[in-house]
N, C-alpha and C positions, 0 to 999 in steps of 0.2 A: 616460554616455560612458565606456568602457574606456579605458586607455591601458597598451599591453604594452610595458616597458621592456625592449629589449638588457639585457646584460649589462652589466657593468664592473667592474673592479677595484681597489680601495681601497686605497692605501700610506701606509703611513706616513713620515714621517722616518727615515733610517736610522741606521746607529748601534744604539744603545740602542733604540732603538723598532722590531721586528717586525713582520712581515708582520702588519696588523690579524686577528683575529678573523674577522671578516667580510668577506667579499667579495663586493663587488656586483659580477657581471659583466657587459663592457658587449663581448664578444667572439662576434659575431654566427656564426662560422668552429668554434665549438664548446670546450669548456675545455681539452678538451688541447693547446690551442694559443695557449693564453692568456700565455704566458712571452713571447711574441713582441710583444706591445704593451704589455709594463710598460716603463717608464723604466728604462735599465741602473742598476744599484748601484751607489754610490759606497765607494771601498775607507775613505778617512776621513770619517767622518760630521761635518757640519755643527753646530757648537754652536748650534743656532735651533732650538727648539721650538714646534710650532704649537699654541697649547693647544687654541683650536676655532676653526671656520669654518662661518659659516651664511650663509642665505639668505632673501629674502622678498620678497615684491613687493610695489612703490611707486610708484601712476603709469604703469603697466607699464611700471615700470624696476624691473630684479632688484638690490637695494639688498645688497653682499654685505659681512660684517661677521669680521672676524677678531681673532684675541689671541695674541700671539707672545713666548713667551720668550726671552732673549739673551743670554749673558755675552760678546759681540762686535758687530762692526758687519758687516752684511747689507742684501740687494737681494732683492723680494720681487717677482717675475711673475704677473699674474693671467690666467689662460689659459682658455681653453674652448673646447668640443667638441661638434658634434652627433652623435655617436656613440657619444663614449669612448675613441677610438683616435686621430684626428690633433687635435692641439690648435694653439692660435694665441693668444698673446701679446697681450691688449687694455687692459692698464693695468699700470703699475710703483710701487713705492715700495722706500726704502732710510731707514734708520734706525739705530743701534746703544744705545738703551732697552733695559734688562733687561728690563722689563714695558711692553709696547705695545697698545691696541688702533688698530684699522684700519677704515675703512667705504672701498668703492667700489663706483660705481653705473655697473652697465649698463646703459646707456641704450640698447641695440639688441637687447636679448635675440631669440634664433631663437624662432620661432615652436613650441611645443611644448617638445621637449626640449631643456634643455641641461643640459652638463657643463661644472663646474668644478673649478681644482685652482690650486695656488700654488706656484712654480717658485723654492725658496729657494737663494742663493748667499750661503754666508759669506765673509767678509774672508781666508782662507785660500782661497778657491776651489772651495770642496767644494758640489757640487746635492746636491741632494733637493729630492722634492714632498710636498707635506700628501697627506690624502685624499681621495678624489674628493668630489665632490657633486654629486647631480642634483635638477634643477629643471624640473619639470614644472609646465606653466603650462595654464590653463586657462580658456575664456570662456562657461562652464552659469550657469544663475541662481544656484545656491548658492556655488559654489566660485572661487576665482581663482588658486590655485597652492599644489603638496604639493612638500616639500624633503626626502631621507631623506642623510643624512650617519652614520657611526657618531659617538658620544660618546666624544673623543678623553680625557677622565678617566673613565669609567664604563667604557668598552670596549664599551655597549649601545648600541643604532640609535635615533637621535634622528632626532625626524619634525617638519616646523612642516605645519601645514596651514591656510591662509588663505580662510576664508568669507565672502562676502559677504553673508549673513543668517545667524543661528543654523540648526543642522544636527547630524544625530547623525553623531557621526563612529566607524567601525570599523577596528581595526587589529587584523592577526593574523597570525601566521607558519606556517606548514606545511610538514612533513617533505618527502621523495622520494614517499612514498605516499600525500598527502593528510591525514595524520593532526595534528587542529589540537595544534600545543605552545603560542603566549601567545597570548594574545586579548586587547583593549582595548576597550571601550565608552563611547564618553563623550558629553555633548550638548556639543558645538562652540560659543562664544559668535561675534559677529560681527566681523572681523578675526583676527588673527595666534594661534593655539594653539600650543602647543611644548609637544611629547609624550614623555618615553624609554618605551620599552618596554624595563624593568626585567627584569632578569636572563636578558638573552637571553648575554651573553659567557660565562654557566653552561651555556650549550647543546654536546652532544656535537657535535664536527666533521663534517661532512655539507653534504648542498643543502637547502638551503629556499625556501620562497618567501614573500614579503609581500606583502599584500594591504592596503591602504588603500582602503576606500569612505566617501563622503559620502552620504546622505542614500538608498541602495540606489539611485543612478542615476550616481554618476562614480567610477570605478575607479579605482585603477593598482595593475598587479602588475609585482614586480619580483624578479626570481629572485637567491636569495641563495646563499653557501658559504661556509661556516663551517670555517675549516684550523684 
């Protein structure tokens, strides 16, 4: 079973943290038009760090799990999208921990795709959002759901890929012209794998694509770009 992801676009934290490396786009209207569904910039960046944000399925309920840096007190929005573009608001927390971890579970996940992201407000008032995540869910004998997020310490694209029997699993990225730059090969144990594909944020800025196959029968590509 194929499954060809939209694009979408990946932000980080403002402030100190850059437009990611990577961009997953999820902007169906074409890239040069992609400015037009980021989240405006915040002029003072949010003292909240998202160190990471993953995902995995549980029950088929997407069990999402996060780690947040703080030297302030903050309100954290968990949101999602079946597109990448309009999002919606389906669970909250607030805290002010220097060091937090977070789990919450959607229990209505869409059918297929979705998109997630985290709508941070600090004690001064200042948004920002983490980085996108998609979750691509799946009901083949082998497979039950691929997550590609980048690797908010590494700066490389972490992938969880959840099997429900042992599987060879392939992971590989490719330029504008087809031509392979990383490849991953691994046999898939049963349950949850978490993967980085290692020194992709040394990749020249460009389009790519990823490619995630299970067992040469369940696909997902998902087009990348690299600023």
């Amino acid at each position: 079973m194929k499954h060809i992801i939209g694009t979408f676009k990946t932000m980080a934290l403002g402030g100190a943290f850059a437009m990611l490396p990577f961009c997953i786009m999820a902007n169906e209207e074409g890239i040069d038009k992609k400015k037009k569904n980021q989240p405006e910039a915040v002029e003072n960046a949010p003292e909240v760090e998202v160190v990471s944000f993953t995902g995995r399925l549980q029950n088929n309920k997407v069990d999402l799990q996060c780690k947040v840096k703080s030297n302030c007190c903050y309100s954290i929005t968990v949101e999602r999208s079946r597109n990448g573009k309009r999002f919606s608001g389906i669970g909250n927390f607030s805290d002010n921990k220097q060091l937090a971890e977070y789990t919450f579970l959607d229990d209505s996940p869409l059918k297929n795709t979705n998109y997630y992201r985290l709508r941070v407000t600090d004690n001064k008032g200042n948004v920002s959002y983490s980085r996108l995540m998609v979750v691509q869910l799946y009901n083949t004998e082998a497979l039950s759901m691929v997550s590609v997020t980048p690797n908010t310490a590494l700066q490389d694209i972490h992938i969880n890929v959840q099997l429900k029997n042992r599987a060879f699993v392939v992971m590989k990225i490719t330029d504008e012209k087809g031509r392979e730059v990383i490849q991953k090969r691994l046999a898939g144990k049963e349950g949850l794998n978490t993967y980085e594909l290692e020194g992709t944020h040394t990749m020249i800025p460009g389009n790519y694509s990823l490619e995630v196959r299970v067992n040469n029968t369940d696909q997902l590509l998902l087009p990348l770009i690299k600023e």
